[in-house]
C-alpha positions as CSV (number, residue, x, y, z in Angstrom):
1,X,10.1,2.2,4.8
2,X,9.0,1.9,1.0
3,X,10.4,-0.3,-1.2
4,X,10.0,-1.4,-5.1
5,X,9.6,-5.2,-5.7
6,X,12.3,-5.3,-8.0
7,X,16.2,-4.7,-8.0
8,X,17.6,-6.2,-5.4
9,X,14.4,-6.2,-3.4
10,X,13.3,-9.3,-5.9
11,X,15.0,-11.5,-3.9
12,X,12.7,-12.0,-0.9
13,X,16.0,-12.4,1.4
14,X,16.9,-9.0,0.5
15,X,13.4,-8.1,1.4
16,X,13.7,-10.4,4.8
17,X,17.2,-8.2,5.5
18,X,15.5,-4.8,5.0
19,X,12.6,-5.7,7.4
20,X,15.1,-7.0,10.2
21,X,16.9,-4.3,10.2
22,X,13.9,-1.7,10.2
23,X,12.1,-3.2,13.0
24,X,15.6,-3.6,14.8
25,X,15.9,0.7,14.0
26,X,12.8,1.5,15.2
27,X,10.8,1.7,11.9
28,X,7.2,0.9,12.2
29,X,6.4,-0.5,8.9
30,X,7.8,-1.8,5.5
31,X,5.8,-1.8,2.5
32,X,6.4,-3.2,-0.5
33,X,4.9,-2.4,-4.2
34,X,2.8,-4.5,-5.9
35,X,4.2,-5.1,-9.8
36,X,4.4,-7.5,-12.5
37,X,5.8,-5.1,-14.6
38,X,6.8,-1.4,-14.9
39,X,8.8,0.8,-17.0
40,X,12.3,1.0,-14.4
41,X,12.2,-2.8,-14.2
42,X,11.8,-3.2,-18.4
43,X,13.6,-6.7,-18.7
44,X,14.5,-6.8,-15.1
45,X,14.0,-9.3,-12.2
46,X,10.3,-8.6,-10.0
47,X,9.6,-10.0,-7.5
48,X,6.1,-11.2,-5.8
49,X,5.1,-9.2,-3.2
50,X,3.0,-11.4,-1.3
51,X,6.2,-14.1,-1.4
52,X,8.4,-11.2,-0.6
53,X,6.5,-9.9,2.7
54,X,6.0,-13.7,3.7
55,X,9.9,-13.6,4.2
56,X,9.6,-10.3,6.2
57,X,7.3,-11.5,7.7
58,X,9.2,-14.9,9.4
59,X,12.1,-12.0,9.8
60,X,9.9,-9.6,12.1
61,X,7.9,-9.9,15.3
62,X,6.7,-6.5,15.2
63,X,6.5,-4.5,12.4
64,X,3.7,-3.8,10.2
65,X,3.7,-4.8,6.8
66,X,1.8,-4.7,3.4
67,X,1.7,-3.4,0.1
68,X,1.6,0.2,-1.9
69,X,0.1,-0.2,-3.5
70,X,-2.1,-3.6,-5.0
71,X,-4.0,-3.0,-7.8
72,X,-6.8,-4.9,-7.2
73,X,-8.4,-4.8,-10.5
74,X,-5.8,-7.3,-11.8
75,X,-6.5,-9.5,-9.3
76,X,-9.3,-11.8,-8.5
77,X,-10.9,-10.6,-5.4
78,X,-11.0,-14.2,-3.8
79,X,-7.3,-14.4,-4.6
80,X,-6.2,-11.1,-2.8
81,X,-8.4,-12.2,0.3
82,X,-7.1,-15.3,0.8
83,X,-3.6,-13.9,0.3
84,X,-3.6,-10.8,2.4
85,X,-5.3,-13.5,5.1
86,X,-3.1,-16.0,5.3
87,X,-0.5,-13.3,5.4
88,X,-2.3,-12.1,8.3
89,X,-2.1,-14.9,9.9
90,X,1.7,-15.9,9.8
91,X,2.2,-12.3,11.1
92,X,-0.1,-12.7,14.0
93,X,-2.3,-9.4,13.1
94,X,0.0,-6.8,11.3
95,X,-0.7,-6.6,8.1
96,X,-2.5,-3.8,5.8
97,X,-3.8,-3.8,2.4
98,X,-2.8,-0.9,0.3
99,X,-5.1,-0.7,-2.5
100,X,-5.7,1.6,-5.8
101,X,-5.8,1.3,-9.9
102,X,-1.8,0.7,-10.3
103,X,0.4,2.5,-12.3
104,X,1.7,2.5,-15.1
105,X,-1.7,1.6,-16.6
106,X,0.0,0.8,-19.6
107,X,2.7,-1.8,-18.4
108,X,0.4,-3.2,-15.8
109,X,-2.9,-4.0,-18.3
110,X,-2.0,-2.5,-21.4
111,X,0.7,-4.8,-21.7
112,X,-1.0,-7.8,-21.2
113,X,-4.7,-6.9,-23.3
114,X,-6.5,-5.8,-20.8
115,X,-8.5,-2.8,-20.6
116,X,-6.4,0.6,-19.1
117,X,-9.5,2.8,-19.4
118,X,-9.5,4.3,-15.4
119,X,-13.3,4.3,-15.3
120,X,-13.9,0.6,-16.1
121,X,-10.5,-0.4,-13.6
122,X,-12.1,1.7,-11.1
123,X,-15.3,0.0,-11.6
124,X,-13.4,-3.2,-11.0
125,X,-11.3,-1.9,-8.1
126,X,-14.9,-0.9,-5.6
127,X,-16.5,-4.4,-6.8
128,X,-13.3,-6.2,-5.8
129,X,-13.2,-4.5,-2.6
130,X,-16.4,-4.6,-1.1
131,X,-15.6,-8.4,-2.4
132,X,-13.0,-8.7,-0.3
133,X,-14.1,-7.0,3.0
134,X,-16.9,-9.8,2.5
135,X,-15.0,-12.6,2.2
136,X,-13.0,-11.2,5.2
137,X,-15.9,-11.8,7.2
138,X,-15.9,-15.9,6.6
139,X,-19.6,-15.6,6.5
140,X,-21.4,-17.5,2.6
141,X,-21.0,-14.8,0.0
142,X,-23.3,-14.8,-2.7
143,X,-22.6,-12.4,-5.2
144,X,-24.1,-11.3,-8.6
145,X,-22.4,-7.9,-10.0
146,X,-21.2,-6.2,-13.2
147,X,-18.0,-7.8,-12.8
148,X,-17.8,-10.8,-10.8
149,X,-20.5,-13.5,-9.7
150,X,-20.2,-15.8,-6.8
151,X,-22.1,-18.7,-5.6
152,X,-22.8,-19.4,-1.8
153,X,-18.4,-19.2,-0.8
154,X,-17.2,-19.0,2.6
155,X,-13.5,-18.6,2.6
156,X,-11.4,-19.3,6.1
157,X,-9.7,-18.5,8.0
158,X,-10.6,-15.4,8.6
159,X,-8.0,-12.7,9.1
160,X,-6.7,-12.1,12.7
161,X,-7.7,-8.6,12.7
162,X,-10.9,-7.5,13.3
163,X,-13.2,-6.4,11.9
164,X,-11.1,-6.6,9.0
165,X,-7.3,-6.2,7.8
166,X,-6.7,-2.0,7.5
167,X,-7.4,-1.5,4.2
168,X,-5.7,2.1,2.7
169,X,-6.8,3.7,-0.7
170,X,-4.4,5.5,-2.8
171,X,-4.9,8.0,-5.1
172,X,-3.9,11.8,-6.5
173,X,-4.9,14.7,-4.8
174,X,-6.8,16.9,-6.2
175,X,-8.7,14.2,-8.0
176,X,-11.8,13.8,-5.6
177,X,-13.1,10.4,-7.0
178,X,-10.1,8.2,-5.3
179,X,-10.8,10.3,-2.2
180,X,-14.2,10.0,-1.7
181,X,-13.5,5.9,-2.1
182,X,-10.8,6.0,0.3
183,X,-12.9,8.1,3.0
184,X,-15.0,4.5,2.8
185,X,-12.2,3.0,4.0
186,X,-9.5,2.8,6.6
187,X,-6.8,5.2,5.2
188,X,-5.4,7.1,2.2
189,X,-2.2,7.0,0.7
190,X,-2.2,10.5,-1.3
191,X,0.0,11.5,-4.2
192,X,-0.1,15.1,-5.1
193,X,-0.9,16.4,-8.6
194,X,2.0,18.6,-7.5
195,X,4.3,16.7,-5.8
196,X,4.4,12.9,-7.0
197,X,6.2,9.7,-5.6
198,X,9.2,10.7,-3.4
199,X,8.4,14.2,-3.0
200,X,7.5,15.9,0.1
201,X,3.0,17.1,-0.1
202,X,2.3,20.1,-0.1
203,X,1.5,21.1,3.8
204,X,-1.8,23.3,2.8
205,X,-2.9,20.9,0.3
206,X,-2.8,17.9,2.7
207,X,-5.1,20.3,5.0
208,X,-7.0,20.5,2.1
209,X,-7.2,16.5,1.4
210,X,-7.9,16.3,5.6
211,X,-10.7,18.0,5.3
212,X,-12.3,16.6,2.4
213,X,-12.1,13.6,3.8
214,X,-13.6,14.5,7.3
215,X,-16.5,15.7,5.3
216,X,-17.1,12.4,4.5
217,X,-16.6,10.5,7.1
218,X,-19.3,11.9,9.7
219,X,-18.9,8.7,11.5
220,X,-15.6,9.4,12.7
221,X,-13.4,6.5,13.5
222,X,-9.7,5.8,13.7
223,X,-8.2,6.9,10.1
224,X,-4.9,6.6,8.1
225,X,-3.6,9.1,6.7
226,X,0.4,8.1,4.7
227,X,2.7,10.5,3.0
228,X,6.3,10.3,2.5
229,X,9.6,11.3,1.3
230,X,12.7,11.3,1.4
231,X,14.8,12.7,4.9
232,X,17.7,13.0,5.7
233,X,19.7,10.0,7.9
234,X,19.7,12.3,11.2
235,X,17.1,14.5,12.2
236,X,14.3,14.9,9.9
237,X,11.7,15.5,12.4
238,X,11.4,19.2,11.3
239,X,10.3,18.1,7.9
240,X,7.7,16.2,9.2
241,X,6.1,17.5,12.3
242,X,4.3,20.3,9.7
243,X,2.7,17.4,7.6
244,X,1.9,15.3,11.4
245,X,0.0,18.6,12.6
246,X,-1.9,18.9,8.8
247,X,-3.2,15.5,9.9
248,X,-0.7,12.8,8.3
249,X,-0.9,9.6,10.9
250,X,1.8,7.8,9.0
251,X,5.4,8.9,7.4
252,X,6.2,6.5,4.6
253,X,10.1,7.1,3.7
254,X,10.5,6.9,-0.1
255,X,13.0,7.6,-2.5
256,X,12.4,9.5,-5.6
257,X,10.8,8.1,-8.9
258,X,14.6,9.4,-10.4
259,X,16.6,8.6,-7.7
260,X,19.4,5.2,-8.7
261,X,19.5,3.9,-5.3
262,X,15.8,3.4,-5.5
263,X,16.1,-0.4,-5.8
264,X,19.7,-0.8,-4.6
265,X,20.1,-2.4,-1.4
266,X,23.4,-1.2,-0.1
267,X,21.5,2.5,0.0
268,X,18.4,1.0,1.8
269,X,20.0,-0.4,4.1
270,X,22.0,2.3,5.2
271,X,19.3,4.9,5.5
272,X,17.3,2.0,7.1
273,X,20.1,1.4,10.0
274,X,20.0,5.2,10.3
275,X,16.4,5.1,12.3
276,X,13.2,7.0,11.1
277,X,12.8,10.8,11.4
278,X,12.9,11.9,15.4
């Protein structure tokens, strides 16, 4: 299940309800987005998604939680590691790190000064991880690049998982720079060119994204690959079995970017109590 950090998910009980009942309905994983601002909240309650998963997290035993997705260029590096570790902790081992530029560029930095030019926030973004997959490792880091500098820190704990917390790139297919950086990684959360938030892939052009990626990652390995959209409460599994045999690992249910139940609880809930696509 996918769910905005604002609405009625800003209140982290809301949040703590959602996750209860998902795991109780045989969901696998909740994930929440990462926002301070955005143009459907304008003037609206957010909520912190870190705080937020925290209270799923002390409702669950099970599930798998994290965020889609974190721009980690608006973050400090140390920050996010100690976060998504401690995190880690309290769950005992399920959390993952969803990861990419953010959107809207212009809320998120724009609005606060800061630079929305992709290139430099992707510059920012592959420092910032490779940061934090060090930091993850609790070994000295010492650290001298175009963006940050560091000076002989060891952060702990460590997180539970090893060797480090899943960490899933998101990006838009075709573009082939987010794609190459996710193949470095543990997964991919793909949004289509073609068929945006809340709006079932493309079958042939997930193939396509597949197989890109394989390219690059001769080493093989285990390997996320997330899409979603919207089914219906019963059934459903004929809508995504196509995009499970293109390769898709996970099914992230999502609501559309236009839909008003987006960040209404009553709604969530219900299609939450209804069980995931079978």
């Amino acid at each position: 299940m996918n769910i905005p950090n604002f609405g009625d998910f800003a209140d982290a009980r809301a949040v703590a309800r959602v996750a209860a009942a998902a795991e109780q309905a045989g969901w696998d994983g909740l994930f929440v987005w990462d926002h301070v601002v955005h143009v459907k909240a304008k003037r609206r309650a957010l909520g912190d998604p870190w705080v937020l998963l925290a209270a799923a997290a002390l409702a669950t035993s099970t599930l798998t939680l994290g965020t889609l997705v974190t721009p980690v260029a608006r973050r400090r590096p140390h920050q996010v590691a100690r976060q998504v570790a401690t995190l880690d902790h309290l769950t005992g081992g399920r959390v993952v790190l969803g990861a990419g530029l953010g959107a809207p560029l212009d809320d998120e930095f724009g609005a606060f000064g800061e630079p929305t030019d992709p290139v430099a926030l992707a510059g920012l973004l592959d420092e910032g991880l490779e940061l934090i997959d060090r930091y993850w490792t609790g070994e000295p880091v010492t650290h001298s690049g175009p963006h940050f500098q560091v000076d002989d820190v060891a952060l702990l704990p460590t997180p539970v998982q090893r060797p480090r917390v899943p960490v899933w790139v998101a990006g838009y297919w075709p573009n082939k720079p987010p794609m190459r950086r996710a193949a470095r990684w543990d997964g991919v959360v793909p949004m289509f060119l073609s068929a945006r938030h809340g709006v079932f892939p493309p079958v042939a052009q997930l193939r396509d994204l597949v197989d890109y990626i394989g390219e690059r990652r001769p080493g093989g390995g285990p390997f996320d690959v997330v899409v979603g959209g919207p089914t219906p409460p019963t059934g459903g599994a004929e809508l995504v079995a196509p995009l499970a045999e293109a390769g898709a690992t996970w099914w992230d249910e999502r609501l559309p970017m236009d839909s008003p139940d987006q960040d209404k609880l009553g709604p969530v809930l219900r299609r939450v109590e209804a069980g995931p696509p079978r």
